[in-house]
C-alpha positions in Angstrom: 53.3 13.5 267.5 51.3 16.4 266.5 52.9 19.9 266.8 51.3 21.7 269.3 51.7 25.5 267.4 48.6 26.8 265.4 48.4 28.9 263.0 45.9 31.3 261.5 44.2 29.9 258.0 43.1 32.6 256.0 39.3 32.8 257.5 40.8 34.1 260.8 40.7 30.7 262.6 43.4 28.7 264.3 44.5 26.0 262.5 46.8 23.0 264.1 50.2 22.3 262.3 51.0 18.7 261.0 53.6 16.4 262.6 55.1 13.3 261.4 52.1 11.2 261.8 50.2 13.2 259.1 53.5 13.4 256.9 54.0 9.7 256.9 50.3 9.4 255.8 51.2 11.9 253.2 53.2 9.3 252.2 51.5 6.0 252.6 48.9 8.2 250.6 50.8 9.1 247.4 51.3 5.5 246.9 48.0 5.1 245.6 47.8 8.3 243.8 51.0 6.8 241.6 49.1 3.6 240.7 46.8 5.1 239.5 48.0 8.2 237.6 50.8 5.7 236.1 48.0 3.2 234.8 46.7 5.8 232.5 50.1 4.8 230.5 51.1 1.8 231.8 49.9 -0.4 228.6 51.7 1.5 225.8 54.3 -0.9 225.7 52.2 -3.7 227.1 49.4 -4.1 224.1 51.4 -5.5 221.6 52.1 -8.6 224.3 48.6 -8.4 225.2 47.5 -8.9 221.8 49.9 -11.4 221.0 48.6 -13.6 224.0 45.1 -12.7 224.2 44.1 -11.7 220.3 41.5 -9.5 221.1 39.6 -8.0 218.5 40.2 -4.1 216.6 37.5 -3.2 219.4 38.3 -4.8 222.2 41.9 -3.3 222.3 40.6 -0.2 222.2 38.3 -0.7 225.2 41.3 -2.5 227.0 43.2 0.8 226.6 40.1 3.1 227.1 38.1 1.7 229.3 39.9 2.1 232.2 40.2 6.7 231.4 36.1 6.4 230.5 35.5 4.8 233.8 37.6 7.0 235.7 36.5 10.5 234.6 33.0 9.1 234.5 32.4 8.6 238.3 35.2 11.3 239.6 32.1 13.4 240.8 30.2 10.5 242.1 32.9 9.0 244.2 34.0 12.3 245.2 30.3 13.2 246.7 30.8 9.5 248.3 33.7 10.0 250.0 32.2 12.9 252.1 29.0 11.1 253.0 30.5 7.8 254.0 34.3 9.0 254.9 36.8 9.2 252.2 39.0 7.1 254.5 36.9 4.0 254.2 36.6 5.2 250.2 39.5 5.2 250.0 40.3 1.5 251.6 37.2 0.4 249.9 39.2 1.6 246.2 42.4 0.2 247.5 40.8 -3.8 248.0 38.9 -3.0 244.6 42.5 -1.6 242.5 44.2 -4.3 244.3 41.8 -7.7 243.4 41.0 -6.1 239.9 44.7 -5.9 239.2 45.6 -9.0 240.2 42.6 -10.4 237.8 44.0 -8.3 235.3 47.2 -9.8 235.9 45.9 -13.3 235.1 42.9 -12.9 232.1 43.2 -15.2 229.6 40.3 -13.3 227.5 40.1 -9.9 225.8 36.8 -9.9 227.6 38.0 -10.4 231.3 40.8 -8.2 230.9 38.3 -5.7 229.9 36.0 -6.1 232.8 39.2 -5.9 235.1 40.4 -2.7 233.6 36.8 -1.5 234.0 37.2 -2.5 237.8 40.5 -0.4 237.9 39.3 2.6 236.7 36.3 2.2 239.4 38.4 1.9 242.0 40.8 4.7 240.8 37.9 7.1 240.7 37.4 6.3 244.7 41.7 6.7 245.2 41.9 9.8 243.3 39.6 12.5 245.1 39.8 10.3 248.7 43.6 11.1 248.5 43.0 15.1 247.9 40.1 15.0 250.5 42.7 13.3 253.4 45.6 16.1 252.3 42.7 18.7 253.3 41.8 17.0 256.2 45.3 16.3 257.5 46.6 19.9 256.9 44.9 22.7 258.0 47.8 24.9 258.0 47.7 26.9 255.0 51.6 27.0 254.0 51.8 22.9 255.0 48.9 22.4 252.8 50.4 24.1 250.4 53.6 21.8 250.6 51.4 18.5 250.5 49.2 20.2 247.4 52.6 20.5 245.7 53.8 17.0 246.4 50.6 15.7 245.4 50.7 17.6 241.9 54.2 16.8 241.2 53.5 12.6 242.4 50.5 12.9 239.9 52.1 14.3 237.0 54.9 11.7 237.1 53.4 8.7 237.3 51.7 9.0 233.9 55.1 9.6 232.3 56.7 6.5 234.9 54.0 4.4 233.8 55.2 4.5 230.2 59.0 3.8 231.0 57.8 1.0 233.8 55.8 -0.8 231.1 58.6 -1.3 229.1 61.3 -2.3 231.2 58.5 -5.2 232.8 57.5 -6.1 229.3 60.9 -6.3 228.1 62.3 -8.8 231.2 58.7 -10.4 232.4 55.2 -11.1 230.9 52.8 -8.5 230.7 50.6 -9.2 233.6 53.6 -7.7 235.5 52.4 -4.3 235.0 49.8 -5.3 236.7 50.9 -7.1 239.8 52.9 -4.3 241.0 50.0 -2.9 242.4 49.6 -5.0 245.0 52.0 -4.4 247.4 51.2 -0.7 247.5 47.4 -1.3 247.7 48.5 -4.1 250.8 50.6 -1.3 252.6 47.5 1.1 252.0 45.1 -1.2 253.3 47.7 -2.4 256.6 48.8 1.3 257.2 45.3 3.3 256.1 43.6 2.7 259.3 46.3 3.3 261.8 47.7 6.9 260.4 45.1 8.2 258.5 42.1 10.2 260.1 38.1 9.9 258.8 37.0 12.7 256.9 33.5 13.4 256.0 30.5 15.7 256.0 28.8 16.1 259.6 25.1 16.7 257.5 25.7 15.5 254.0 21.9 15.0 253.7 20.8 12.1 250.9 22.8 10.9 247.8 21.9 12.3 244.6 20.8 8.8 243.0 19.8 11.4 239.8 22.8 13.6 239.5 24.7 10.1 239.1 23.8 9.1 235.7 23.6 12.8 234.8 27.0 13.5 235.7 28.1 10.4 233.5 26.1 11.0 230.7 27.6 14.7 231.1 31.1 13.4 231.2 31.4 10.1 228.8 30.0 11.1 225.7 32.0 14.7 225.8 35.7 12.8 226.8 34.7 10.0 223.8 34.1 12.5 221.4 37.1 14.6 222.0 39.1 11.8 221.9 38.1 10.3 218.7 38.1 13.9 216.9 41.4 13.7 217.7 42.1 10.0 216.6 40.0 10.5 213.4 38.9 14.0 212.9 35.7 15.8 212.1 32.8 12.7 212.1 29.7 13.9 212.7 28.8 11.2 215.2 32.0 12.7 217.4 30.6 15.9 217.0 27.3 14.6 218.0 28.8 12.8 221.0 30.4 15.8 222.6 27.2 17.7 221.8 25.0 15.2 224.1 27.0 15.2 226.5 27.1 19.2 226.6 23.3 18.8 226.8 23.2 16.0 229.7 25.7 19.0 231.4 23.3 21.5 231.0 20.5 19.2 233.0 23.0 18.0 235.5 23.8 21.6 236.3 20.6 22.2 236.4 20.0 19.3 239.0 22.4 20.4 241.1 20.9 23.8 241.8 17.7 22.7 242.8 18.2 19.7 244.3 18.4 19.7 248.7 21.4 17.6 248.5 23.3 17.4 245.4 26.4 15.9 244.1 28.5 19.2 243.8 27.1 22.0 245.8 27.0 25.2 244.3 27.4 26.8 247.5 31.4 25.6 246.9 31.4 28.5 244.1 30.5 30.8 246.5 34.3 30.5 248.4 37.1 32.9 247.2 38.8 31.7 244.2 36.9 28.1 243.8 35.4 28.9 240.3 38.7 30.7 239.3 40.8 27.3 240.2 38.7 25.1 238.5 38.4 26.8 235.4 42.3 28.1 235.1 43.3 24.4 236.2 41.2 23.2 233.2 43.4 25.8 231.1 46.4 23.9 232.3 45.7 20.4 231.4 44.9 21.6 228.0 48.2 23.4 228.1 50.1 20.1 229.3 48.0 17.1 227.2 48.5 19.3 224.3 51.9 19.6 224.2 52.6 15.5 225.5 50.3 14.8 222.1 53.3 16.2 219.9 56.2 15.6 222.0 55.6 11.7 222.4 54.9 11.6 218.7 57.9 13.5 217.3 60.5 11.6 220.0 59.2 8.5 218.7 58.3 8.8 214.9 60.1 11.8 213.6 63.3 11.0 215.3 62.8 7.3 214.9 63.8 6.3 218.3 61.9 2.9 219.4 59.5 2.8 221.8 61.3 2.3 224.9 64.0 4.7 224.1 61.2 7.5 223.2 59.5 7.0 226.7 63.0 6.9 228.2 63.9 10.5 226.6 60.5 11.7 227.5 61.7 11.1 230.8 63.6 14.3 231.0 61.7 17.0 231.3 60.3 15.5 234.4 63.0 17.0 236.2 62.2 20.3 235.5 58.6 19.2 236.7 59.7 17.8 239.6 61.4 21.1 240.4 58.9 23.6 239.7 56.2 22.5 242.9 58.3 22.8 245.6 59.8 26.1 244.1 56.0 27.6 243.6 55.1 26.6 247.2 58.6 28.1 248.7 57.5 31.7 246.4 54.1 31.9 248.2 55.2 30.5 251.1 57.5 33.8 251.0 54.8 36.4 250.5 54.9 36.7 246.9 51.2 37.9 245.4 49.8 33.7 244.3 48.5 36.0 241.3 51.9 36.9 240.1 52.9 33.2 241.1 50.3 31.6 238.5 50.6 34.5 235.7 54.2 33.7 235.5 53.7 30.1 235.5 51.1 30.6 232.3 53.5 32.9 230.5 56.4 30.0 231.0 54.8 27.2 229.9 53.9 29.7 227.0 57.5 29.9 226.6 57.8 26.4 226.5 54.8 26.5 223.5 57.5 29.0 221.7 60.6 26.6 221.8 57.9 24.1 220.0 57.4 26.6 217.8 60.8 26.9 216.9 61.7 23.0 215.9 62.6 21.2 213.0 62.9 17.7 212.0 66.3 17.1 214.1 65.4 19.1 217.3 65.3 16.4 220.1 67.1 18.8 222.9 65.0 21.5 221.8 61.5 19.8 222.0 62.5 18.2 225.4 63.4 21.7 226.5 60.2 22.7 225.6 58.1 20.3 226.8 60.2 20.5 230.4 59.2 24.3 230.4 55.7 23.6 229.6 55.5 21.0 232.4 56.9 23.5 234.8 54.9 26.1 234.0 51.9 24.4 233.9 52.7 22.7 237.2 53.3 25.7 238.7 49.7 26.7 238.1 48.0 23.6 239.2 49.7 23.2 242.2 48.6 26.7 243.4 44.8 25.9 242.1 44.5 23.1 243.6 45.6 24.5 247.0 43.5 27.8 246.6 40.3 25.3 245.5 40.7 23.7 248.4 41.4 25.8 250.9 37.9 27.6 250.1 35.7 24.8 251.2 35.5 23.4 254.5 36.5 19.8 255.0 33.4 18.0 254.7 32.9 19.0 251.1 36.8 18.2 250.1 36.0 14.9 248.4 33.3 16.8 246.0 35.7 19.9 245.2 38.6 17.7 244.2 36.5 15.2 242.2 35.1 18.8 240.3 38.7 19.5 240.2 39.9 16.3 238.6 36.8 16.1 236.2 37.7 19.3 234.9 41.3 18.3 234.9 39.9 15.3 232.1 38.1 17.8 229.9 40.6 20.0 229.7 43.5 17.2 228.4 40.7 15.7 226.3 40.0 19.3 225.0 44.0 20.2 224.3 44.4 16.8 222.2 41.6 17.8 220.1 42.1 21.5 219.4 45.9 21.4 219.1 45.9 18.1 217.2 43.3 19.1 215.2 45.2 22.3 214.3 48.5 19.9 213.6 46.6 17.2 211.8 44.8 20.6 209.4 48.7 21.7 208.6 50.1 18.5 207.9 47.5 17.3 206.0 47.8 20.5 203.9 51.3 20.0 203.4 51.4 16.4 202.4 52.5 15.5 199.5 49.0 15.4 197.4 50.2 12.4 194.8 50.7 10.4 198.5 49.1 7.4 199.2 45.7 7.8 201.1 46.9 6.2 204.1 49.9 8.7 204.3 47.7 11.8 204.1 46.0 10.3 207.8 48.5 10.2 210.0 52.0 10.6 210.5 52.3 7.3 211.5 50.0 5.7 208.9 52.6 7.4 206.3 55.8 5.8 207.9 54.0 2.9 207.7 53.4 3.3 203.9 56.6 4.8 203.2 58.4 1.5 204.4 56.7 -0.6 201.5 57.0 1.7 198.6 60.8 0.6 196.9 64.2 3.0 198.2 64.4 6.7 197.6 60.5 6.6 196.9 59.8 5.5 200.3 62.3 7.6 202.2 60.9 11.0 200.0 57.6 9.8 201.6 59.0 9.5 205.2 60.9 12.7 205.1 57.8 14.7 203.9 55.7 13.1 206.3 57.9 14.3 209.3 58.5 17.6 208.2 54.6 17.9 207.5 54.3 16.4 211.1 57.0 19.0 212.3 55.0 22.1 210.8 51.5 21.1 212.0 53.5 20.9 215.4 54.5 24.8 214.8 51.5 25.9 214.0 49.5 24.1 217.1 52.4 25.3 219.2 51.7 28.9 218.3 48.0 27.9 218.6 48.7 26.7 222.3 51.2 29.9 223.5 48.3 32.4 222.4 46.0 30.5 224.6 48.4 30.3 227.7 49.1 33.9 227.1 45.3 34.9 227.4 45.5 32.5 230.6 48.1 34.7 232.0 46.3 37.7 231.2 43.0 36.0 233.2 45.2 34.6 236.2 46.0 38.1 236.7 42.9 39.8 236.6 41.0 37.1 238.8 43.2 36.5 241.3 43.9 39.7 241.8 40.2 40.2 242.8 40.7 36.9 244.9 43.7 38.6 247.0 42.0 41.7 247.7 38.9 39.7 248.7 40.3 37.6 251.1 42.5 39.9 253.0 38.9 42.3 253.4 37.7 39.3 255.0 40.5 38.5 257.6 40.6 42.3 258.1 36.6 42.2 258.9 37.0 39.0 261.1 40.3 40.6 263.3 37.8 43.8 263.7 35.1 41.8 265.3 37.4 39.6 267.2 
């Protein structure tokens, strides 16, 4: 079922076009990649239930909401290098069983502790789905403006399910229990597991040499400690042992680098810098999950506290700008697809979703259509730019090294949202702090949250003064990281432009060189 007309990939080689047997697998293939992008949000709404049933400690909910993120960004590199010394096909059915049993254990705890372990289990086996999935999209299409296509169905799959698994954990906690959330996973990891060997070909590295049993815990000790830290600084601000977190695991980054340039086979080869527009893609694909987690940090928080919707009608709203999302992949791929420069492509796509920064800017405490404008635009924009980095990063190495490239991809993809939450929210937490009332209540000088919560215990037009100030101080520190956040996607623009630039010209010397000697 495989079209027989080839096409020329951009080193000069023909490359086979993809029929309907690799696009079904495209599909059978997102199905996973949803799971597990959605259950990075799929226990917002579920918690309080979970708490209510299991009463887990101040601690242990925090590990049965964090554990499963830690674990996932923590072995990205490792099950990435896995997958293309064993076959990220059998990876990938290997993390299917593992997602599938641990959910349904999940499903059923009746401890904090079990629940936890589960959830640790989850994140394992999404780390093995996530870069498997990318790997199998290389392998499957070789055509460049077909790979393109999948790369942008596999950004715009990835970027909704985190804000479906929000609106899906309401709905199931609102009619069922809150295992339910958990239990839908198991007839997609079923299907995966029935369908995964029939459509979906083996891809792996021909001499992938032996594992890096060292780069392993140097890659996690690189990753955990700088993700915790970020994420705390921008829970709880400036503690020195945050700071001393992200600092170790800067340092343990520093050895692992060092590891993988001398070592015969490591984890992440640095020959995959050496490819046309690799480094470039990671690092301006970093740029754009700070530009996106930044933003959602605000956005979620003013639909839900400063306009006082409830939960399920905030993640409902939030909704919205997916469409514009949804939009913008498809739209990118058609451009390029087109001839139009990929440079010009991604520097647009930076200077929209600063646009989308400046409509933030521009709010006030009774803005909804304007904030879910601007959070659409920055979704676009910024999708726009990962779907093209994604397909230039891969595209750049050969196949056997796909699994490592995305899992470098995706790790950078988790700095870069821990990174946007911290600097933009420390920037908004700085402002409204500052312009707090300074007679408030200590709790109310935290948090916007914190001082809704105080407000609603102090007597009448005491408490409401307290809630108004609290949003509008919200509202400002919101500006200001705004403004923060367009400067920076501005100065991505002006990078996309010079890099890629040098990329293009590049790459069309080599396919001039190669049709010479051919």
């Amino acid at each position: 079922m495989t079209n027989p007309k080839c096409t020329t990939n951009t080193s000069g080689t023909p490359s086979a076009r993809a029929g309907r047997r690799e696009w079904t697998a495209l599909g059978v293939l997102m199905l996973p990649l949803l799971l597990v992008s959605m259950d990075v949000s799929v226990l917002y709404f579920a918690i309080p239930s979970i708490s209510a049933d299991l009463e887990p400690s101040g601690t242990q909910q925090l590990w049965i909401f964090d554990i499963y993120a830690f674990v996932l960004a923590g072995l990205l590199m490792t099950m990435g290098s896995l997958g293309d010394r064993i076959g990220s096909r059998k990876l990938l059915l290997f993390g299917a069983a593992a997602f599938g049993t641990a959910s349904l254990v999940a499903a059923y705890a009746n401890s904090a502790e079990t629940l936890i372990a589960a959830r640790a289990v989850l994140g394992i086996g999404g780390a093995t789905l996530m870069p498997s999935t990318m790997a199998l999209t290389r392998t499957m299409f070789t055509d460049p403006g077909q790979r393109a296509k999948a790369v942008g169905l596999w950004s715009g799959v990835m970027t909704g399910g985190i804000a479906l698994g929000s609106v899906m954990s309401g709905v199931l906690v609102e009619y069922f229990w809150w295992g339910s959330v958990f239990l839908v996973n198991l007839p997609a990891m079923a299907l995966l597991l029935v369908l995964g060997p029939i459509l979906l070909p083996e891809s792996k590295n021909p001499e992938p040499g032996r594992f890096d049993l060292i780069g392993v815990p140097l890659s996690m000790a690189a990753v955990l400690p700088v993700i915790y830290g970020l994420k705390e600084l921008t829970a709880e601000g400036w503690h020195t042992e945050y700071v001393l977190s992200v600092t170790v695991g800067l340092f343990f980054a520093y050895l692992f680098v060092q590891r993988q340039r001398t070592a015969k086979s490591p984890l992440i080869s640095p020959a995959l810098f050496r490819g046309h527009g690799f480094a470039p893609a990671v690092v301006l694909n970093l740029v754009s999950a700070f530009g996106v987690m930044g933003s959602a940090y605000f956005t979620t928080q003013y639909i839900q506290s400063v306009l006082d919707k409830s939960a399920l009608e905030a993640a409902l709203w939030a909704l919205l700008p997916s469409v514009l999302i949804g939009v913008a992949a498809p739209v990118t791929t058609h451009l390029v697809q087109q001839g139009v420069n990929r440079a010009y492509v991604v520097t647009a796509g930076f200077v929209v979703a600063a646009g989308g920064y400046g409509l933030l800017a521009l709010t006030g405490t009774d803005s909804m259509w304007l904030v879910l404008a601007g959070a659409g635009v920055v979704g676009a924009g910024i999708v726009t730019v990962m779907s093209q980095m994604m397909d230039l990063a891969l595209g750049t190495v050969p196949v056997g090294n796909a699994g490592a490239a995305s899992s470098l991809l995706e790790t950078g993809t988790e700095f870069g949202g821990a990174l946007g939450m911290a600097v933009l929210g420390s920037i908004g937490t700085a402002v409204y702090r500052n312009e707090i009332p300074s007679d408030a209540p200590v709790a109310a000088h935290e948090t916007l949250g914190g001082a809704l919560a105080v407000a609603q215990q102090l007597p009448g037009d005491t408490g409401q003064a307290l809630a108004t100030a609290a949003r509008e101080a919200f509202t400002s520190g919101m500006q200001a990281a705004a403004i923060a956040g367009a400067v920076l996607l501005l100065g991505a623009a002006a990078l996309a432009a010079a890099t890629l630039r040098r990329v293009r010209v590049r790459e069309t010397e080599d396919a001039e060189a190669e049709k010479a000697l051919a």
